[in-house]
VOTI-319959 format. One record per residue: residue in three letters; y, z, x of N, C-alpha, C in turn; residue number from 1. Coordinates in Angstrom, 1 decimal, padded with zeros to 4 digits. Example, Ala and Ser with C-alpha at 12.3 -4.5 7.8 and 13.67 -1.06 7.14 Angstrom:
BEGIN
<"ALA",<-005.7,007.8,013.2>,<-004.5,007.8,012.3>,<-003.3,007.8,013.2>,1>,
<"SER",<-002.2,007.1,012.8>,<-001.1,007.1,013.7>,<000.0,007.9,012.9>,2>,
This chain:
BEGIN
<"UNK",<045.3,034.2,-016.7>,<046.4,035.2,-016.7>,<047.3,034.9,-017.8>,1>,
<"UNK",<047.6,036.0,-018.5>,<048.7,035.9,-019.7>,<049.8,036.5,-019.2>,2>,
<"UNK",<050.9,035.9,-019.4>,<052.5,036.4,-019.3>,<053.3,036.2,-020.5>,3>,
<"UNK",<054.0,037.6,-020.5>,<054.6,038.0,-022.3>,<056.6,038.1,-021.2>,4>,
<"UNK",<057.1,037.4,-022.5>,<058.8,037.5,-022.1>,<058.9,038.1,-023.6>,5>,
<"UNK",<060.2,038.8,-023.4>,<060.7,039.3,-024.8>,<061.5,038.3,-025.7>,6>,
<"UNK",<061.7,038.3,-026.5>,<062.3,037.5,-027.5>,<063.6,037.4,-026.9>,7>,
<"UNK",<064.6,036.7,-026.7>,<066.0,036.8,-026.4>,<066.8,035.7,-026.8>,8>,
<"UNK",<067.7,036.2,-027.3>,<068.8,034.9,-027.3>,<069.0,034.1,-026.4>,9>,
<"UNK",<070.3,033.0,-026.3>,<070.2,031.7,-025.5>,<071.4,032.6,-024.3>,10>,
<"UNK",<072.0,033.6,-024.8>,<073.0,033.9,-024.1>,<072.6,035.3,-023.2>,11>,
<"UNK",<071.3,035.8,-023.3>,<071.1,037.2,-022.5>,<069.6,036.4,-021.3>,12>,
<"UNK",<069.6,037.0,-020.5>,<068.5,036.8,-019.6>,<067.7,037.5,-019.4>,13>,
<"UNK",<066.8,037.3,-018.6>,<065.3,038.0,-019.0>,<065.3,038.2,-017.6>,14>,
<"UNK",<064.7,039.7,-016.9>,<064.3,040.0,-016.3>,<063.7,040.4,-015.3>,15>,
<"UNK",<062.5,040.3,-016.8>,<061.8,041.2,-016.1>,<060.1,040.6,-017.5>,16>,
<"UNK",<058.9,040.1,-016.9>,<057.8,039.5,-017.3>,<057.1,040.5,-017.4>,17>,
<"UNK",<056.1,041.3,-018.6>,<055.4,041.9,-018.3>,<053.8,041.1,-018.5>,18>,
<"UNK",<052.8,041.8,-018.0>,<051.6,041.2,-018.1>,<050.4,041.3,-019.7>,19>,
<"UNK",<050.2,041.0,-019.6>,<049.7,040.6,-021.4>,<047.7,040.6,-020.6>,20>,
<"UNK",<047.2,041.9,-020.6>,<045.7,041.6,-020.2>,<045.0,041.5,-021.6>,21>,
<"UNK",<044.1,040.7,-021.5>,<043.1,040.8,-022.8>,<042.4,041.7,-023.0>,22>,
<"UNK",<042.0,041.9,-024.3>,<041.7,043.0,-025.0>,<040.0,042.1,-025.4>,23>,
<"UNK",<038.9,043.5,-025.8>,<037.5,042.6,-026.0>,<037.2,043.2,-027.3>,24>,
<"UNK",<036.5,042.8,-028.3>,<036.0,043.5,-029.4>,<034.4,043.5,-029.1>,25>,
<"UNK",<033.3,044.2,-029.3>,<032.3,044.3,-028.7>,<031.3,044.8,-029.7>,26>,
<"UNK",<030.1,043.4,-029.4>,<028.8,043.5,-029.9>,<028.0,043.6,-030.0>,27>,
<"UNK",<027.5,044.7,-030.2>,<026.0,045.2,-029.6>,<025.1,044.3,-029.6>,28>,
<"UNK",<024.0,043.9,-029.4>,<022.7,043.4,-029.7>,<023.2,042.4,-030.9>,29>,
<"UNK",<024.4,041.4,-030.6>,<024.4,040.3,-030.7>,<024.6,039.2,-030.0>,30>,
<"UNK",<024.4,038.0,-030.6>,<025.2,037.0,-030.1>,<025.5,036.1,-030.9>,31>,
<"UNK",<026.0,034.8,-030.8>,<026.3,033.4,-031.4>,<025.5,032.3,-031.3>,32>,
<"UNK",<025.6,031.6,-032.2>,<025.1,030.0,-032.1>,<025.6,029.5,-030.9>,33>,
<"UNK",<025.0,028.3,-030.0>,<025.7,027.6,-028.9>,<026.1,028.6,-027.9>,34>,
<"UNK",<027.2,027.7,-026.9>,<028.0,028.6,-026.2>,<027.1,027.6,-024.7>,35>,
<"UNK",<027.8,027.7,-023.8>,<027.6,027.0,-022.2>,<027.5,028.3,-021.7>,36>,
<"UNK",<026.0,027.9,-020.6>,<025.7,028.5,-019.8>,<026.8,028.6,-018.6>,37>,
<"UNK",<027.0,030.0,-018.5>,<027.9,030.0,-016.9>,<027.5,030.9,-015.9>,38>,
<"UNK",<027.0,029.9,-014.5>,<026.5,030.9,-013.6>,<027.6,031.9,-013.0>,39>,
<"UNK",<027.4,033.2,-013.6>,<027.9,034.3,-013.0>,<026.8,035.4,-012.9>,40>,
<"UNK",<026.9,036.5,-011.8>,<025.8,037.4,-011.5>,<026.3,038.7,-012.0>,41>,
<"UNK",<027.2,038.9,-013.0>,<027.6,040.2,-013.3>,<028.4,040.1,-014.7>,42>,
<"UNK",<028.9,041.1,-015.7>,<029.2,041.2,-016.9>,<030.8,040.8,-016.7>,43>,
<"UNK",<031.4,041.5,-015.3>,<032.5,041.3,-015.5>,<032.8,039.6,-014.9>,44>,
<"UNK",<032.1,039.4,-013.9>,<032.6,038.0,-013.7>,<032.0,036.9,-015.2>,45>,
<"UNK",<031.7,037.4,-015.9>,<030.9,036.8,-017.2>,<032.5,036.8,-017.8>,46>,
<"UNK",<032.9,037.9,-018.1>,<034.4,038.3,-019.0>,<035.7,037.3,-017.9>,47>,
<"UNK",<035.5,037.6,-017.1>,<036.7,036.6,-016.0>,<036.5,035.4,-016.5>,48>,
<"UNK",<034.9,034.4,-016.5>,<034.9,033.2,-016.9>,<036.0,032.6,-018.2>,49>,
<"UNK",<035.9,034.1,-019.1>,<036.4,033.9,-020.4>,<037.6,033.3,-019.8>,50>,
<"UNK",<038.6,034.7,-019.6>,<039.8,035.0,-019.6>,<040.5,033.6,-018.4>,51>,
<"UNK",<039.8,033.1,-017.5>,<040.1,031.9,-017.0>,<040.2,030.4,-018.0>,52>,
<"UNK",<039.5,030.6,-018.9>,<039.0,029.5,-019.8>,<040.2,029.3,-020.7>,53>,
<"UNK",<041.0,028.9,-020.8>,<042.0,029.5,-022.4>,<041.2,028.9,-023.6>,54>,
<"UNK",<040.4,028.2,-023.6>,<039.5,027.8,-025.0>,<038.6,028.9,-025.1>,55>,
<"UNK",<038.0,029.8,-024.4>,<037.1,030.6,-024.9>,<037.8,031.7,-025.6>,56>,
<"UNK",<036.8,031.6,-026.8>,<036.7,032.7,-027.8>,<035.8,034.1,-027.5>,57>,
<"UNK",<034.6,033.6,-027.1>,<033.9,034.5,-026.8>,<032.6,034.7,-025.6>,58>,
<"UNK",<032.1,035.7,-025.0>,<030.7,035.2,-024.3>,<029.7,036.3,-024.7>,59>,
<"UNK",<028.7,035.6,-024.6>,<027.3,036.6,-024.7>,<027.1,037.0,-023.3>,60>,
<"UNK",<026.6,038.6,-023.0>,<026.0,038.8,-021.7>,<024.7,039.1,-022.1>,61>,
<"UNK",<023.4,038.3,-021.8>,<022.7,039.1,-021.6>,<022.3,040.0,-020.4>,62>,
<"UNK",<022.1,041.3,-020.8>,<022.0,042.0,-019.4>,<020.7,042.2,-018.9>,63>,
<"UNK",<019.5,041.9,-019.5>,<018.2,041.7,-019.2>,<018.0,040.5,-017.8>,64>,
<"UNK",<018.6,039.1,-018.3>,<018.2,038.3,-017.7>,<019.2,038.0,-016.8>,65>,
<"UNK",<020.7,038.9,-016.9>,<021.6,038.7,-016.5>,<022.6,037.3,-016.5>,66>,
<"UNK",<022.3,036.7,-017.6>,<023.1,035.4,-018.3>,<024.3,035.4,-018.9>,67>,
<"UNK",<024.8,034.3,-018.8>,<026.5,034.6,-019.5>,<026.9,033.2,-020.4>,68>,
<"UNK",<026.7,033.4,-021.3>,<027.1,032.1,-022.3>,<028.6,032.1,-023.0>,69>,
<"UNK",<029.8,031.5,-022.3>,<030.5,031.3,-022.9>,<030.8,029.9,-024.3>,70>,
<"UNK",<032.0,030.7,-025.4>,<031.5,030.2,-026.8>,<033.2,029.7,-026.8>,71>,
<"UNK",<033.6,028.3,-026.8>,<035.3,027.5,-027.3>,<034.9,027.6,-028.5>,72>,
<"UNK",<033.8,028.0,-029.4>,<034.2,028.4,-030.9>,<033.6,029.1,-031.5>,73>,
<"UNK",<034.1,030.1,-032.2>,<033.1,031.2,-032.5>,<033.0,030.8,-034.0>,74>,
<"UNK",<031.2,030.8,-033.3>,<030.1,030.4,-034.7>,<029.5,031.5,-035.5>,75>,
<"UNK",<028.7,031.7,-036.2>,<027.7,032.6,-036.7>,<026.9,033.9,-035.9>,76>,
<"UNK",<027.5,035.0,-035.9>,<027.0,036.1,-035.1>,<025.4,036.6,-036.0>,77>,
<"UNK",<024.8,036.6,-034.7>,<022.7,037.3,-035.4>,<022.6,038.0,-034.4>,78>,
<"UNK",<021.7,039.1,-035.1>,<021.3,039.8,-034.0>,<020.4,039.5,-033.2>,79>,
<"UNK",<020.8,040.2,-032.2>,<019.7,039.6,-030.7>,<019.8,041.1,-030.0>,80>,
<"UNK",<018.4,040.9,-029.4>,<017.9,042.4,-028.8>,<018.3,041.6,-026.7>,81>,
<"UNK",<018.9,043.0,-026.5>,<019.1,043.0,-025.0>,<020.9,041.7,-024.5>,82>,
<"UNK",<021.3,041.4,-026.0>,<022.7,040.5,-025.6>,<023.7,041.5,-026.1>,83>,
<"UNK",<025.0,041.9,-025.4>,<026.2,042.1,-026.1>,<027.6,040.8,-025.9>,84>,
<"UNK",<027.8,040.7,-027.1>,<029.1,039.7,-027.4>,<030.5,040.2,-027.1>,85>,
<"UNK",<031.3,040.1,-026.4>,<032.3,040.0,-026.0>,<033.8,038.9,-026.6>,86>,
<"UNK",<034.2,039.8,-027.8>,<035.4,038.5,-028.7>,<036.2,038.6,-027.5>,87>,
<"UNK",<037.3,037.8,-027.4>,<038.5,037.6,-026.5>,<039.4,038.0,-027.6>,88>,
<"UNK",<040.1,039.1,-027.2>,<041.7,039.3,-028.3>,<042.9,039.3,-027.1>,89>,
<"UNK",<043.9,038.0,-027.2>,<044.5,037.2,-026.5>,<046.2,037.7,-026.7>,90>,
<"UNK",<046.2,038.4,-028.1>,<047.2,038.9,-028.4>,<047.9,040.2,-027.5>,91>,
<"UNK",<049.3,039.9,-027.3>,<049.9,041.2,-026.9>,<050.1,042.7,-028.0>,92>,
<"UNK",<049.8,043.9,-027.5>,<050.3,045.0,-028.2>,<051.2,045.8,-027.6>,93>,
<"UNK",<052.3,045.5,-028.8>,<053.6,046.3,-028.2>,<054.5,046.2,-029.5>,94>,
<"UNK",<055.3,047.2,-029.6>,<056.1,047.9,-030.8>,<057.8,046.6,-030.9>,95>,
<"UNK",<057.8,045.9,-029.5>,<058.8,045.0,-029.9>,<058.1,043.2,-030.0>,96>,
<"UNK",<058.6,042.0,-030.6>,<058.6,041.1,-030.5>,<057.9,040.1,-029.3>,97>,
<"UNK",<056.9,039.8,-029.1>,<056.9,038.9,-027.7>,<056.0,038.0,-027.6>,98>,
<"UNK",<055.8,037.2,-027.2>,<055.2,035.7,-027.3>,<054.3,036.0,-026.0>,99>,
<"UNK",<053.4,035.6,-025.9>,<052.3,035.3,-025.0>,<051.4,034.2,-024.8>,100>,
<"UNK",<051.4,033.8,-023.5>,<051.5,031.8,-023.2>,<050.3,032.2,-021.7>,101>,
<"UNK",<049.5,031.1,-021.9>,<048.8,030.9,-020.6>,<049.2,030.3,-019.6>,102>,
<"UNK",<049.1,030.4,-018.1>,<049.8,030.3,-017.3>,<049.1,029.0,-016.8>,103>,
């Protein structure tokens, strides 16, 4: 879980945390070099493993065999028939200043 505070001086207080969900970039009929096997039985508990991990970069799903390879570094993407890649984008989007930190 990500939590975003706004920028603020030493003398105003904050009151209010909004939530910072990750964002995925997405790749068809790819995958990566490497990456650890993680037993999960579905795409999204595949994406949860990520978003729990703060080193993960990325996971392959295959949805054929129903496998989930999460990647702490993202290597060389090839194409692969029956995998989609899943990047992790960790960054907050929002029109003011804000920092986002793992909890």
């Amino acid at each position: 879980m990500l939590i975003v505070g706004l920028k603020i001086d030493d003398t105003a207080s904050l009151t209010t945390n909004y939530s910072c969900a990750p964002r995925w970039k997405v790749y068809n009929e790819t995958r990566s070099y490497g990456g650890r096997l993680t037993q999960v039985s579905t795409v999204q508990e595949c994406l949860d493993a990520c978003v729990e991990d703060a080193d993960c970069v990325a996971v392959d799903w295959n949805y054929v065999e129903q496998t989930c390879l999460v990647h702490n570094v993202q290597r060389y993407r090839y194409p692969r028939q029956n995998i989609t890649q899943y990047q992790v984008i960790r960054t907050c989007r929002s029109g003011r200043t804000v920092y986002c930190w793992g909890l």
